[in-house]
N, C-alpha and C positions, 0 to 999 in steps of 0.2 A: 778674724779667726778667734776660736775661744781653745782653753786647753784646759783639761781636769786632769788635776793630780793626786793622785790617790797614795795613802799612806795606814799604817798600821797591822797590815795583816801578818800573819807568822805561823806558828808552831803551838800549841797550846792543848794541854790533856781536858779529857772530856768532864764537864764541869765546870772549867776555867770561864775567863772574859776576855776580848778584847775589843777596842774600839776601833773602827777603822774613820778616817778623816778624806774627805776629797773637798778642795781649791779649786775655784772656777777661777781665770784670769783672761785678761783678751778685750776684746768689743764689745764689751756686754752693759745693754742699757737696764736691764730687770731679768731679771730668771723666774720663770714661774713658776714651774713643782722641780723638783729633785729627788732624784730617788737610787734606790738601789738595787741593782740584780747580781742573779751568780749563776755560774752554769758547773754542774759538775761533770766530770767524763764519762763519756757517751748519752748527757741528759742536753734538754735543749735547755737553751737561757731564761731563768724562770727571776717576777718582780720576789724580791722578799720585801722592800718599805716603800713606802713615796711621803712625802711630805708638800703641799704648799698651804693653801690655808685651813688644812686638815691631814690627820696623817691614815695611813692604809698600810695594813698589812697581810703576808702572807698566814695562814691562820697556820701553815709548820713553825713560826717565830714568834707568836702572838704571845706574850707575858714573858718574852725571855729576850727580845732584842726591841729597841728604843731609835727611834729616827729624830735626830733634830737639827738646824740648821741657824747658821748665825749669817741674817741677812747683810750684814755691812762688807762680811769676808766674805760671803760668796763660797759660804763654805758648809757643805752637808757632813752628819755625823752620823756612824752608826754602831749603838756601845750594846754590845754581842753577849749576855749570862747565859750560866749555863749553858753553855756550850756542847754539840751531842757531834760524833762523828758523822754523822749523816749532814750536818751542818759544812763540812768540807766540800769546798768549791773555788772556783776563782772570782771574786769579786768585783764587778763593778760599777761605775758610778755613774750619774745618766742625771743632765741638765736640759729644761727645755728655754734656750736662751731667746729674746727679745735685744735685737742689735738696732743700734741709735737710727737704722734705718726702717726700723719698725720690721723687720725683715725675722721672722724665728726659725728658727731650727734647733733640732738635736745635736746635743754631743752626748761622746761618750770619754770615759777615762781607759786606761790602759789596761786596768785588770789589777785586783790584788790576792794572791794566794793563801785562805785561811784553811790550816790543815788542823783539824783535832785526832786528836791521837785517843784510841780506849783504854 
C-alpha cells in the first residue's frame, strides 16, 4: 500500500502564495507522473499540474502556479502566486505508483483546503 500526505494549505488574501507539499510512502518501486487536482463546491474535480518528465498545466494557473517534485522523497510540490479566490478549493494530490511487483495503480491523498479570501 502507498499513502500520500499532503500538507500546506490554509487561509491566505487574494494575491498571497502558498506552497502545498505531498509525501508518497509505502511499496513504491518508481512513480511516474504526479500531479495535482482540486475540486471546489458543487464543481467536479478538475487537473490544475502534472509533472513527470514534463510538466502540464491548467491554462486558469498557468504563470501563477509552479509544479515540481523531488524524486528521492517521493515528494510533489506545488508553490501557488498570486493567488485569486476563484483559486479556492480542496486540494489534491494524485501519484501513479509502479509497486516492486511491477503492479501500478493510482492513489490519491486526503485533500487539502486552500481558501483565499478578496
Amino acid at each position: 500500500q502507498v499513502q500520500l500526505v499532503e500538507s500546506g494549505g490554509g487561509l491566505v488574501q487574494a494575491g498571497g502564495s502558498l506552497r502545498l507539499s505531498c509525501a508518497a510512502s509505502g511499496s513504491i518501486r518508481s512513480i511516474n507522473a504526479m500531479a495535482w487536482y482540486r475540486q471546489a463546491p458543487g464543481k467536479q474535480r478538475e487537473l490544475v499540474a502534472s509533472i513527470s518528465s514534463s510538466t502540464n498545466y491548467a491554462d486558469s494557473v498557468k504563470g501563477r502556479f509552479t509544479i515540481s517534485r523531488d524524486n528521492a522523497k517521493n515528494t510533489v510540490y506545488l508553490q501557488m502566486n498570486s493567488l485569486k479566490p476563484e483559486d479556492t478549493a480542496v486540494y489534491y494530490c494524485n501519484a501513479q505508483v509502479l509497486h516492486y511487483d511491477y503492479t501500478r495503480r493510482d492513489y490519491w491523498g486526503q485533500g487539502t483546503q486552500v481558501t483565499v479570501s478578496s
